[in-house]
C-alpha positions in Angstrom: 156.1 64.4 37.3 153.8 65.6 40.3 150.6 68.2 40.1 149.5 70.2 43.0 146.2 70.1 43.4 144.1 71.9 46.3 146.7 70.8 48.8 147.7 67.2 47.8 150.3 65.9 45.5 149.4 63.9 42.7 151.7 61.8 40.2 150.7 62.6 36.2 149.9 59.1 35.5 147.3 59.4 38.1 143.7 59.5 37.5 142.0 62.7 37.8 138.0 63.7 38.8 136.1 66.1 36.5 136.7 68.7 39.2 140.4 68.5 38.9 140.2 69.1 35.3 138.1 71.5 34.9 140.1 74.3 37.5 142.7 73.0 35.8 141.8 73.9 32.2 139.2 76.2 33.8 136.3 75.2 31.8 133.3 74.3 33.3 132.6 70.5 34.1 129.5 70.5 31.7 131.6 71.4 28.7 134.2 68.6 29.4 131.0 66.4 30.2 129.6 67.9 26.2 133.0 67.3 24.9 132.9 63.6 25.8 129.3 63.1 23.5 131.4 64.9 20.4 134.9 63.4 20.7 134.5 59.8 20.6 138.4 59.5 22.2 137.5 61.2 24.7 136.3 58.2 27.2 137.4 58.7 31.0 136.7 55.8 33.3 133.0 55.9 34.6 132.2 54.5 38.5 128.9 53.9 40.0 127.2 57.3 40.2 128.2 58.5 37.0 131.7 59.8 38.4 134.2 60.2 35.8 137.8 59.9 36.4 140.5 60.5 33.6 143.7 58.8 32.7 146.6 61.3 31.7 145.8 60.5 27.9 142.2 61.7 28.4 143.9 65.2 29.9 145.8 65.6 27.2 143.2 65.4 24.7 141.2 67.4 26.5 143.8 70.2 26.5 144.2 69.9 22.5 140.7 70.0 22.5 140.6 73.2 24.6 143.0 74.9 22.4 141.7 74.0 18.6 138.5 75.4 20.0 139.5 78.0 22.6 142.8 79.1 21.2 142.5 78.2 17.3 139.0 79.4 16.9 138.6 76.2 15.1 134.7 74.6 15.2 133.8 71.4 16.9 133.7 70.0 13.6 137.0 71.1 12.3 138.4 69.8 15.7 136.7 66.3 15.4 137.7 65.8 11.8 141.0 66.9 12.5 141.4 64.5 15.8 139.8 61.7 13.9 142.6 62.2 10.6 145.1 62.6 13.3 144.0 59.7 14.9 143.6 57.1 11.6 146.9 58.3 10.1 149.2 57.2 13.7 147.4 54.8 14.7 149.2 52.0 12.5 152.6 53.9 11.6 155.1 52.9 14.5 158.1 55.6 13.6 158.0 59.3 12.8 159.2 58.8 9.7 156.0 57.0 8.6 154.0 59.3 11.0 155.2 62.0 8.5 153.8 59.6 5.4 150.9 59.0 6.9 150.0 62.2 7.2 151.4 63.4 3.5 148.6 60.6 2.3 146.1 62.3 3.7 147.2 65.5 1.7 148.2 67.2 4.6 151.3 68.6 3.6 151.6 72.2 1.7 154.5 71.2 -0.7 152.3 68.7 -2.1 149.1 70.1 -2.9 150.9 72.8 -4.7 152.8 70.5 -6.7 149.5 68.6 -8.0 146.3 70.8 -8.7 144.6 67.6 -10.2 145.0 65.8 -6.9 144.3 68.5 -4.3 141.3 70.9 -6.1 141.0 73.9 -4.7 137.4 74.6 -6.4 134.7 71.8 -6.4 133.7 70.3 -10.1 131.4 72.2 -12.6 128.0 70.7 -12.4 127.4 70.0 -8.7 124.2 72.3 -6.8 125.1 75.4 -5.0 124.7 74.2 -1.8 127.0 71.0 -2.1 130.0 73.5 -3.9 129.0 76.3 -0.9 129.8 73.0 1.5 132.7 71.4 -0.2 134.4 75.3 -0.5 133.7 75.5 4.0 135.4 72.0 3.6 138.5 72.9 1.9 138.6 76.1 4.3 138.4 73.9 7.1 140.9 71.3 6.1 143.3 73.9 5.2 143.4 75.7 8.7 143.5 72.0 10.3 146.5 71.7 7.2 148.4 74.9 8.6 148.0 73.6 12.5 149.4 70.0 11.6 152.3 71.8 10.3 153.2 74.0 13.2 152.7 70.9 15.2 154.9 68.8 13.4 
């Protein structure tokens, strides 16, 4: 497949200069350059002078990326715990089939947690400090909205 890009023709597989990507995704090269210090996968090719240049993988990450947080409204955190479950549950599987288990063992599917209160609790336990329940109920919200996104991807 071939991108135009100010006048020249580039192959997809090609690598790409901050500049490129950012008129591409139109966000501004100093967010893809924050986005690099809170997505560890993000990790385009550095050359003498600091000039980054990104393989095809990095672009597509960096469009998720731009949608969990542009489109999704989701929070950098949300986004980097979901890319880093995401990550850790295909990484080893090889089919989809065990994609698909991976990701059911990470309680990611709705059918599931329905089926087994005792194993996906909605409500932290009785006995823990405010502020730990107040941050384990933003976890649960979080998870659940990265939850309904897997599924739609899926």
């Amino acid at each position: 497949m071939l991108v135009k890009t100010e006048e020249l023709v580039k192959v997809t597989t090609a690598f790409r200069t901050i500049n490129e990507i950012s008129s591409e995704l139109d966000v501004p090269q100093h967010v893809l350059r924050f986005w690099e210090t809170k997505f560890p996968q993000l990790h385009p090719l550095k050359r003498s002078g600091g000039r980054r240049y990104y393989r095809s993988d990095d672009v597509e990450l960096l469009r998720r990326i731009q949608r969990l947080l542009y489109n999704e409204s989701l929070t950098i955190t949300a986004v980097q715990r979901l890319l880093a479950e995401t990550h850790n549950a295909l990484a080893s599987p090889s089919s989809d089939d065990s994609h698909e288990e991976a990701l059911s063992d990470l309680g990611l599917f709705a059918d599931e947690a329905e089926e087994s209160d005792d194993t996906h609790p909605t409500l932290p336990p009785v006995g823990l400090p405010d502020a730990m329940r107040r941050t384990i109920t933003e976890v649960v919200g979080e998870l659940r909205s990265l939850h309904a996104l897997l599924l739609r991807e899926i």
